[in-house]
VOVEX-958731 format. One record per residue (C-alpha): residue number from 1; x negated, y, z; residue in three letters. Coordinates in pm, whole numbers, always signed. Each point is the difference from the previous one (the first is absolute). Layout:
# VOVEX-958731
+-----+--------+--------+--------+-----+
|   k |     c1 |     c2 |     c3 |   r |
+-----+--------+--------+--------+-----+
| NUM |      X |      Y |      Z | ALA |
...
+-----+--------+--------+--------+-----+
***
This chain:
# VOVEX-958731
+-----+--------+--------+--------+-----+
|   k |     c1 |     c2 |     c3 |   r |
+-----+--------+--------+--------+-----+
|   1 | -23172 | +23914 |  -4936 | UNK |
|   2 |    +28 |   -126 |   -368 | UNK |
|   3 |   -304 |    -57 |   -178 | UNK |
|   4 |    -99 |    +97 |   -337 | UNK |
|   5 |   -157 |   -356 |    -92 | UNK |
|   6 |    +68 |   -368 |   +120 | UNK |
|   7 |   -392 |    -55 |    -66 | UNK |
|   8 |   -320 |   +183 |    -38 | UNK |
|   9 |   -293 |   -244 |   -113 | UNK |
|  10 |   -371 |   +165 |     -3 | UNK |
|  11 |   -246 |   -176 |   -208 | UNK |
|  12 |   -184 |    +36 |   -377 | UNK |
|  13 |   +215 |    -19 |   -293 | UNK |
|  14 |   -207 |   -117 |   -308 | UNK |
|  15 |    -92 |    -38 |   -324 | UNK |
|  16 |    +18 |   -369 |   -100 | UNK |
|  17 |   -175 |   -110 |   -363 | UNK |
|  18 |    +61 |   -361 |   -150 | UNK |
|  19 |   -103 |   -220 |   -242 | UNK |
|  20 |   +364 |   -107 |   -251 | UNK |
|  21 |   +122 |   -298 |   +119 | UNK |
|  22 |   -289 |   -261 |   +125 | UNK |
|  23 |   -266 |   +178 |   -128 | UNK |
|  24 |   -340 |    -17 |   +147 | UNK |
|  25 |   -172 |   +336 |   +113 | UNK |
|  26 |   -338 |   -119 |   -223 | UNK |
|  27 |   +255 |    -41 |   -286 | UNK |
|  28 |   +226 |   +254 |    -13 | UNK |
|  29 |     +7 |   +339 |   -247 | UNK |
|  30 |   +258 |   +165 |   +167 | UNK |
|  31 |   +206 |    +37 |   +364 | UNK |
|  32 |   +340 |    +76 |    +88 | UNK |
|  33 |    +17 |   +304 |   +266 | UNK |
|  34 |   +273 |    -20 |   +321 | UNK |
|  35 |    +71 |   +128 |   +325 | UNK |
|  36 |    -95 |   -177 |   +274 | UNK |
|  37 |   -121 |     +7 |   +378 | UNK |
|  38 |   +157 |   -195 |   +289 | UNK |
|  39 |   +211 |   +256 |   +169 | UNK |
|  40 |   +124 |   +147 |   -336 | UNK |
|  41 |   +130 |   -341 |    -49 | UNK |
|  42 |   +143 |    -31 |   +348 | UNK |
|  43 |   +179 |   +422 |    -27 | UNK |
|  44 |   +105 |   -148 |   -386 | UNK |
|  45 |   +155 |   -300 |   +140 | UNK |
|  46 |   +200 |   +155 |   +252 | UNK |
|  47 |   +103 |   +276 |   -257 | UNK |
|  48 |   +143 |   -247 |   -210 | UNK |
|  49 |   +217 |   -144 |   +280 | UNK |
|  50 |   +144 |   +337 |    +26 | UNK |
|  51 |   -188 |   +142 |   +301 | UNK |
|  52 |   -187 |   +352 |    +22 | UNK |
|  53 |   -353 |    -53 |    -38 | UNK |
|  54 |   -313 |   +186 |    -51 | UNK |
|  55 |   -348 |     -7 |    +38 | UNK |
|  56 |   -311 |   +195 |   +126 | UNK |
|  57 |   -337 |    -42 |   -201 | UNK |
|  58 |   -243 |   +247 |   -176 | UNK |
|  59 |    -37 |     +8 |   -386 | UNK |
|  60 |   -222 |   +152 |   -226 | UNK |
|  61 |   +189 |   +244 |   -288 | UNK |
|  62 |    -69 |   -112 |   -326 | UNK |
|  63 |   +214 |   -187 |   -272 | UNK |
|  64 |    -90 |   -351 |   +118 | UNK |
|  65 |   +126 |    +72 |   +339 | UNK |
|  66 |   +326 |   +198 |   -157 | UNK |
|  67 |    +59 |   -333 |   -157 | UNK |
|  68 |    +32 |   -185 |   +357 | UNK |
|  69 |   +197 |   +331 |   +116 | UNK |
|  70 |   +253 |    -74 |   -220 | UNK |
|  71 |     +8 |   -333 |    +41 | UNK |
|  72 |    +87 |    +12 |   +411 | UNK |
|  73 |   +305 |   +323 |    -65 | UNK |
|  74 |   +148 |   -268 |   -271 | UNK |
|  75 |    +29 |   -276 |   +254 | UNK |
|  76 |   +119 |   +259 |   +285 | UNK |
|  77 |   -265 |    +55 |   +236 | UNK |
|  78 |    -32 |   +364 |    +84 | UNK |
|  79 |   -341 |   +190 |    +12 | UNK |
|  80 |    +61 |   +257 |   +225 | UNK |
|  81 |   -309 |   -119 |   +190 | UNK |
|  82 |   -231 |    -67 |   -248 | UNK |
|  83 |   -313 |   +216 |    +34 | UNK |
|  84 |   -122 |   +146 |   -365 | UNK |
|  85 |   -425 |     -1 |    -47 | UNK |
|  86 |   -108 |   +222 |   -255 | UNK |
|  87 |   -363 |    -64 |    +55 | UNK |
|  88 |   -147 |    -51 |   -318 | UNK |
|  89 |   -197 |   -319 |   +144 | UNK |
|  90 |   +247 |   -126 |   +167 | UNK |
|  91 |   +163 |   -346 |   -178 | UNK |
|  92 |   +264 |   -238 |    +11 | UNK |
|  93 |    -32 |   -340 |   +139 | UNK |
|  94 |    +16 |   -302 |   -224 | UNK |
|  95 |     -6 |   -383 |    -16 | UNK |
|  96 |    -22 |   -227 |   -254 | UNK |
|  97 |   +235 |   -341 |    +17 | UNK |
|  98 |    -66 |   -307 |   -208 | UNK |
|  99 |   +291 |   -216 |    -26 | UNK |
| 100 |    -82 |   -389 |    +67 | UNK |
| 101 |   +107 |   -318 |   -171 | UNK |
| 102 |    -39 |   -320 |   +180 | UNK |
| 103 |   -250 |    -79 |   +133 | UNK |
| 104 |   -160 |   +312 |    -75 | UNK |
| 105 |    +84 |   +273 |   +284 | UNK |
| 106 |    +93 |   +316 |    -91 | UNK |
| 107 |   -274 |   +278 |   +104 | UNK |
| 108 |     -4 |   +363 |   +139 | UNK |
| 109 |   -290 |   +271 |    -56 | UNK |
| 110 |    +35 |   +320 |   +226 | UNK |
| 111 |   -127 |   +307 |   -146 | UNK |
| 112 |   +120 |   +239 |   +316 | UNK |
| 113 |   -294 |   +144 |   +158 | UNK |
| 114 |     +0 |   +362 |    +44 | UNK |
| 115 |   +346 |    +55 |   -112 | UNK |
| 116 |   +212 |   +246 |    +83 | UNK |
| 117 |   +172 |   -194 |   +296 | UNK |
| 118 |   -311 |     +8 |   +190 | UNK |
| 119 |    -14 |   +324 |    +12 | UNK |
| 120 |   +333 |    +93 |   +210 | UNK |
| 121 |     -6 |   +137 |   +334 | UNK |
| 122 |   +266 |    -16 |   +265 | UNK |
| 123 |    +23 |   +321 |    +49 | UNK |
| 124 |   +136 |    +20 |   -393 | UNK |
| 125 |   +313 |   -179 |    +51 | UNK |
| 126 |   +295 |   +229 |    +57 | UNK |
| 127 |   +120 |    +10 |   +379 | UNK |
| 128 |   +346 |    -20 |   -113 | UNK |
| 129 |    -68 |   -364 |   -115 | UNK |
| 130 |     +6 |   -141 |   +297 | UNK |
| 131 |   +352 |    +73 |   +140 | UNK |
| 132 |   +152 |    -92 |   -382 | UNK |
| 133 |    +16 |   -403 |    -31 | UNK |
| 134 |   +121 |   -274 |   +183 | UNK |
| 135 |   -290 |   -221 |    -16 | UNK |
| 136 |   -396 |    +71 |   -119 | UNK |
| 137 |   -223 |   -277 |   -189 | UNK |
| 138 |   -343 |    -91 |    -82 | UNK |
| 139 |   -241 |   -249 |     +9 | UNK |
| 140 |   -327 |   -147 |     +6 | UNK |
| 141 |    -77 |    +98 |   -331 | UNK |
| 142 |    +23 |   +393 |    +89 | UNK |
| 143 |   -191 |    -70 |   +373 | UNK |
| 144 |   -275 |   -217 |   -261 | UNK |
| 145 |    -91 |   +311 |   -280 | UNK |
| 146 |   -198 |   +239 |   +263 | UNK |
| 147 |    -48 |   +205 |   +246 | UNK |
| 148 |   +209 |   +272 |   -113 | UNK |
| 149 |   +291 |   -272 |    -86 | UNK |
| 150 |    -16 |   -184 |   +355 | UNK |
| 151 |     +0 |   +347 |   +193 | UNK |
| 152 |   +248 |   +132 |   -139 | UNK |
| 153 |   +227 |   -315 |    +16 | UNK |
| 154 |    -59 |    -88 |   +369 | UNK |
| 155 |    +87 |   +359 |    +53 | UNK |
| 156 |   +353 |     +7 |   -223 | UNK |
| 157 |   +111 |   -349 |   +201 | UNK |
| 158 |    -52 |   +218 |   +301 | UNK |
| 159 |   +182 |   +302 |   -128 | UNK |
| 160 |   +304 |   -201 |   -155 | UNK |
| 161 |    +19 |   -190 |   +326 | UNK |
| 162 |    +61 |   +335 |   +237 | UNK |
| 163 |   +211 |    +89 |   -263 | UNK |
| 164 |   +210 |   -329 |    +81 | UNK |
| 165 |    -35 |   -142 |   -342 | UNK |
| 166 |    -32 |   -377 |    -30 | UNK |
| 167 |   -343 |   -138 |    -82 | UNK |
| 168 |    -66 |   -268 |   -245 | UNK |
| 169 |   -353 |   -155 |   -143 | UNK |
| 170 |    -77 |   -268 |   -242 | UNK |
| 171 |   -403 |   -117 |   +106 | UNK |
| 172 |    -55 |   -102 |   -387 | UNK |
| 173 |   -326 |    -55 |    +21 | UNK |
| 174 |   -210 |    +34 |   -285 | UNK |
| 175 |   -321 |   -190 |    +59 | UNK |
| 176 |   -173 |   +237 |   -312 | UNK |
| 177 |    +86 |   +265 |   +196 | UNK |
| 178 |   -138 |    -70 |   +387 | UNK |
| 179 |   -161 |   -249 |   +191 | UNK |
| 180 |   +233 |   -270 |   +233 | UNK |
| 181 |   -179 |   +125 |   +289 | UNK |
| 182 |    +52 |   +389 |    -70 | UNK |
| 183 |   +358 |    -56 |   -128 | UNK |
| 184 |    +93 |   -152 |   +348 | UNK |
| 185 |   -187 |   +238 |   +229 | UNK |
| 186 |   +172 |   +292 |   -185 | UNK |
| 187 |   +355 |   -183 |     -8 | UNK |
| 188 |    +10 |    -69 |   +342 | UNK |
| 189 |    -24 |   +352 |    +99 | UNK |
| 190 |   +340 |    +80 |   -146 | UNK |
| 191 |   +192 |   -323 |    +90 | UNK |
| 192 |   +127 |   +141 |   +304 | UNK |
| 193 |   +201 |   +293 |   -192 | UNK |
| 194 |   +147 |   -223 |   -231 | UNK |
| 195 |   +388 |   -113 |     +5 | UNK |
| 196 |     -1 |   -206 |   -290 | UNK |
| 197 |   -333 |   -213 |   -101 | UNK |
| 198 |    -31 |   -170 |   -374 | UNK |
| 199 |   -268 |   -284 |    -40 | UNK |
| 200 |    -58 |   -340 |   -198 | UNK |
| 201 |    -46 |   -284 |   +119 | UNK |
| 202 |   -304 |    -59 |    -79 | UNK |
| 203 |   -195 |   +417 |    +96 | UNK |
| 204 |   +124 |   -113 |   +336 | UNK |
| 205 |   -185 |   -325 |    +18 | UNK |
| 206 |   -266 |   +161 |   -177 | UNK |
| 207 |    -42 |   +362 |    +43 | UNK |
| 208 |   +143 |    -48 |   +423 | UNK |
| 209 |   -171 |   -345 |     +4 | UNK |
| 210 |   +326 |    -85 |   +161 | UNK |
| 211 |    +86 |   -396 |    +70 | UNK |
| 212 |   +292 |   -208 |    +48 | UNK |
| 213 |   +374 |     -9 |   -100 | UNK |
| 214 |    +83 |   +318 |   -239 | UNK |
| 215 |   +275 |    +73 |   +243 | UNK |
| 216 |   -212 |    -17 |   +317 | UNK |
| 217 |   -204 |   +243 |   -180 | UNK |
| 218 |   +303 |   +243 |   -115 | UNK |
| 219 |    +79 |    +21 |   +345 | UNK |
| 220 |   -377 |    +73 |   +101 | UNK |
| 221 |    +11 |   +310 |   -164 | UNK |
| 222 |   +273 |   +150 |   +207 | UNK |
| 223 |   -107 |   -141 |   +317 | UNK |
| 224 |   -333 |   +199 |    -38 | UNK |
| 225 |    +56 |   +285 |   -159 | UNK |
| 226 |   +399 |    +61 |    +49 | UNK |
| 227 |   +103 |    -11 |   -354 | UNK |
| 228 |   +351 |    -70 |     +5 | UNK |
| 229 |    +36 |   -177 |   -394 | UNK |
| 230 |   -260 |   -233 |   -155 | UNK |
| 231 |    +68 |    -88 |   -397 | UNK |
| 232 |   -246 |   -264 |   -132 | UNK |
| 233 |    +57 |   -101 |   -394 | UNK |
| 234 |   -119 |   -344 |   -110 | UNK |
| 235 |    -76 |    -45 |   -367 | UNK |
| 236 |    -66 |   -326 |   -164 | UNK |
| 237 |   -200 |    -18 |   -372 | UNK |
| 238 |   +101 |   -255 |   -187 | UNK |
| 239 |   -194 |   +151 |   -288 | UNK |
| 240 |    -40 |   +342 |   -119 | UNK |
| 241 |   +350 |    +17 |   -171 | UNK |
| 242 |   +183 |   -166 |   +285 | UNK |
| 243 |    +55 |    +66 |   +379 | UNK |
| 244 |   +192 |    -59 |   +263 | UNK |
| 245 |    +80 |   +287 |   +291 | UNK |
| 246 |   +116 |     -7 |   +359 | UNK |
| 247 |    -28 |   +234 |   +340 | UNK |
| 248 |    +82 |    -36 |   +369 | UNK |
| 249 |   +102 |   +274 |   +187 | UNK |
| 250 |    -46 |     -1 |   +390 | UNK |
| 251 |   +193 |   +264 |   +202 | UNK |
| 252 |   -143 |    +30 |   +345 | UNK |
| 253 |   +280 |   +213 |   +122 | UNK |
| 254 |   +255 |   -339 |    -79 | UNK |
| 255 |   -258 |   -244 |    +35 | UNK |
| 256 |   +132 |   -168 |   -343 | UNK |
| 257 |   -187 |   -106 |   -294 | UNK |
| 258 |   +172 |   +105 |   -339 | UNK |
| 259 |    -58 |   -191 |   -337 | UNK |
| 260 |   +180 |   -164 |   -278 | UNK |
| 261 |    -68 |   -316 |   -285 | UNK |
| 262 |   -315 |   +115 |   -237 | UNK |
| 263 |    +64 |   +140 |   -340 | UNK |
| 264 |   -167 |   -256 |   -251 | UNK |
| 265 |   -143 |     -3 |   -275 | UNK |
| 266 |     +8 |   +362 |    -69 | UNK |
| 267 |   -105 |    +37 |   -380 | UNK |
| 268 |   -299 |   +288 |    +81 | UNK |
| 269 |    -82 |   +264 |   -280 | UNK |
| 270 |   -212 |   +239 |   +247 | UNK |
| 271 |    -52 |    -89 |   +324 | UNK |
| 272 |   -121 |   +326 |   +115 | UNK |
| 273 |   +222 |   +207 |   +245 | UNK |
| 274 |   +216 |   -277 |    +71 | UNK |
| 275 |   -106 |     -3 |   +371 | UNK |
| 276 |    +63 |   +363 |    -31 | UNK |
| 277 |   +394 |    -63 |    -84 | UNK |
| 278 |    +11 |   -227 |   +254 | UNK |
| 279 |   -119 |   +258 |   +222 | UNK |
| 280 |   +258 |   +269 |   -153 | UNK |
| 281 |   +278 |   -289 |    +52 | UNK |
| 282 |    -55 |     -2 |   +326 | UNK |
| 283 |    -11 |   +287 |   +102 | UNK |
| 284 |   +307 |   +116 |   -175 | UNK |
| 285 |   +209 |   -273 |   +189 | UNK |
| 286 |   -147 |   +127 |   +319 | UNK |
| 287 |   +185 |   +306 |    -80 | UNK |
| 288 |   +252 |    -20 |   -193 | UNK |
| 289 |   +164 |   -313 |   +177 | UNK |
| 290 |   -208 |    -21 |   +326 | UNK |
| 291 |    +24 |   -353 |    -33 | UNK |
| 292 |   -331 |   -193 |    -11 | UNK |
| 293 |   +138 |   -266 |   -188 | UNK |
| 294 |   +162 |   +220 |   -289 | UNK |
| 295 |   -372 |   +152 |    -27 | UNK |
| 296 |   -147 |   -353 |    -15 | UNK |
| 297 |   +220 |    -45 |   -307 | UNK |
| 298 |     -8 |   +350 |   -146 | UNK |
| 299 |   -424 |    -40 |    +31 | UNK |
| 300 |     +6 |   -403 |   -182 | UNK |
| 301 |   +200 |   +112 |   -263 | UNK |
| 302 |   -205 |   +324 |    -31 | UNK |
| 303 |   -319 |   -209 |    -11 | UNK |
| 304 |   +118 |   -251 |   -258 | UNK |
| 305 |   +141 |   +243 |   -256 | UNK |
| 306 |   -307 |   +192 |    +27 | UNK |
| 307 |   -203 |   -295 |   -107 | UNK |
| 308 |   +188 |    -17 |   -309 | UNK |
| 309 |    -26 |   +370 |   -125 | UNK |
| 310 |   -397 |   +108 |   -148 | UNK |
| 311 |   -124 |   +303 |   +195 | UNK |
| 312 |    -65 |    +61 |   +331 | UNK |
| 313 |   +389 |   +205 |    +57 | UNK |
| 314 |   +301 |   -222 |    +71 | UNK |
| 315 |   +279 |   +143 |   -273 | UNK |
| 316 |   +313 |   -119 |   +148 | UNK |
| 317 |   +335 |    +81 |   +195 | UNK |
| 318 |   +204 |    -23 |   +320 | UNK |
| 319 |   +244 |   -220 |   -220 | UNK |
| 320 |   -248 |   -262 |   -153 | UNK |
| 321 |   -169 |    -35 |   +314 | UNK |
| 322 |   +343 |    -75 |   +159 | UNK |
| 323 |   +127 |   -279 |   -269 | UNK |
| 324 |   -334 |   -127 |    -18 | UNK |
| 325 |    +13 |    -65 |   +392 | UNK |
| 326 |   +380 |   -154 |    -25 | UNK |
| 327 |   -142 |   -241 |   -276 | UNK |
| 328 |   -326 |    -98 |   +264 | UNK |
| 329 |   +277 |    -72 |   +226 | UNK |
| 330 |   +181 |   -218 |   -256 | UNK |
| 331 |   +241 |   +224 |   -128 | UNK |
| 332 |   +138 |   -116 |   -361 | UNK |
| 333 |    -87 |   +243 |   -265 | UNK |
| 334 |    -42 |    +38 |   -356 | UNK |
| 335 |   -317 |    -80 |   -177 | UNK |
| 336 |    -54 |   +317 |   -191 | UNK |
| 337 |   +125 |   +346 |   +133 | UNK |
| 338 |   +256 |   +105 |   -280 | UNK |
+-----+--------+--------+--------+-----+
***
């Protein structure tokens, strides 16, 4: 049966507010609003690879949130199942991002409690929803907000599942969010649904106080919990303007690690959401191509572009993503596009 949408994320979508340029919160008389939220980023991404994408969250109705509204139907992510609060206390989530300059780190400031996202319940979400993608996301940040947040995601992964949709989650931990300890006893309960797993590096060691080789541990995952695709990103800061990005991929099903040469020295205006793209690159590989390695590339490229545009939404296309791709691989090509 065809589906309506390639993906369905579920998470927050945000206000963000930032200083101009490198601006210090203490300093600054003034912040520039966008739309942000991990799997806004990821449904954004996809969208502007030219899959159908769309995303289930709960927003308050005033002009603030219109603003974000208009900002997701512009980059093509439908909102047929976002659930409208009109409750006059009811807010929108926000966060505040401080951009760094080496060796000053950039800095986040959540101001989310009691928004509107923590007040959905499953029973909201439209039972059509779950027989209408190909594939459902979330992650750790959604499973970290609440109560009301984790419920209602454990309960969609087990919905979309029956429904036979594939299921993908990036951990992401946010240690200003939840504790190591509470992150992994919460995590581990929905390993075992998952068909595609995203996780650093370093929240594996961490987070999963996992040891040894990175790809002994890729494979870990799907020997315990059955996951049949483990993505792990590595970054490297060479200072706050500059990084370098790589992944893995492990497939358990062909027993074959996936991976290409790092992109380096990525000039970085905004950091933020990168890991998102990469996330968004991926996945659209997975199903446009069904070809691990064309998703590795499609989610590096993703990644690095991202780092280069401010905001936390990747503006970009199918066909930059591709030449930028054939010049990683060392295709010859002009130095401006013209």
């Amino acid at each position: 049966m065809e589906k309506n949408f390639d993906i369905i994320s579920f998470g927050e979508m945000m206000l963000r507010l930032s200083p101009p340029g490198k601006q210090r919160f203490s300093r600054s008389g003034s912040f520039e609003k966008q739309a942000g939220g991990s799997e806004l980023n990821i449904a954004a991404g996809v969208a502007a690879l030219g899959l159908n994408t769309a995303i289930i969250s709960r927003m308050p109705v005033h002009d603030v949130s219109q603003f974000i509204m208009n900002e997701i139907r512009a980059l093509g992510v439908a909102d047929d199942y976002i659930i409208y609060d009109k409750n006059p206390d009811t807010r929108l989530g926000i966060y505040y991002y401080e951009s760094g300059a080496s060796p000053r780190k950039p800095s986040i400031i959540y101001d989310r409690k009691g928004s509107a996202i923590n007040r959905i319940k499953f029973d909201e979400i439209p039972p059509e929803a779950y027989g209408s993608t190909r594939l459902f996301h979330t992650s750790g940040i959604t499973l970290a907000l609440g109560e009301a947040t984790r419920s209602a995601a454990q309960n969609m992964m087990k919905r979309f599942k029956e429904a036979g949709a594939i299921l993908s989650f990036d951990v992401n931990y946010r240690a200003n969010l939840w504790s190591e300890d509470e992150a992994r006893r919460t995590i581990e309960k929905v390993l075992p649904l998952l068909d595609i797993l995203f996780i650093s590096e370093e929240t594996t060691r961490k987070m999963f106080r996992k040891t040894g080789e990175l790809h002994d541990i890729m494979k870990s995952y799907c020997s315990d919990y059955g996951i049949p695709v483990v993505a792990t990103t590595e970054r490297k800061v060479i200072g706050a303007s500059q990084h370098s990005f790589s992944s893995t991929i492990y497939s358990s099903k062909d027993d074959r690690f996936y991976n290409e040469h790092a992109y380096e020295k990525i000039e970085v205006v905004d950091r933020i959401g990168s890991g998102d793209a990469y996330v968004a690159g991926v996945l659209f590989g997975m199903l446009k191509y069904t070809d691990l390695q064309k998703a590795l590339e499609f989610g590096n490229a993703m990644a690095a572009v991202k780092s280069t545009i401010p905001g936390d939404l990747i503006v970009t296309s199918f066909g930059e993503i591709e030449r930028i791709i054939k010049a990683h691989q060392g295709e010859q090509q002009s130095e401006m596009n013209r």
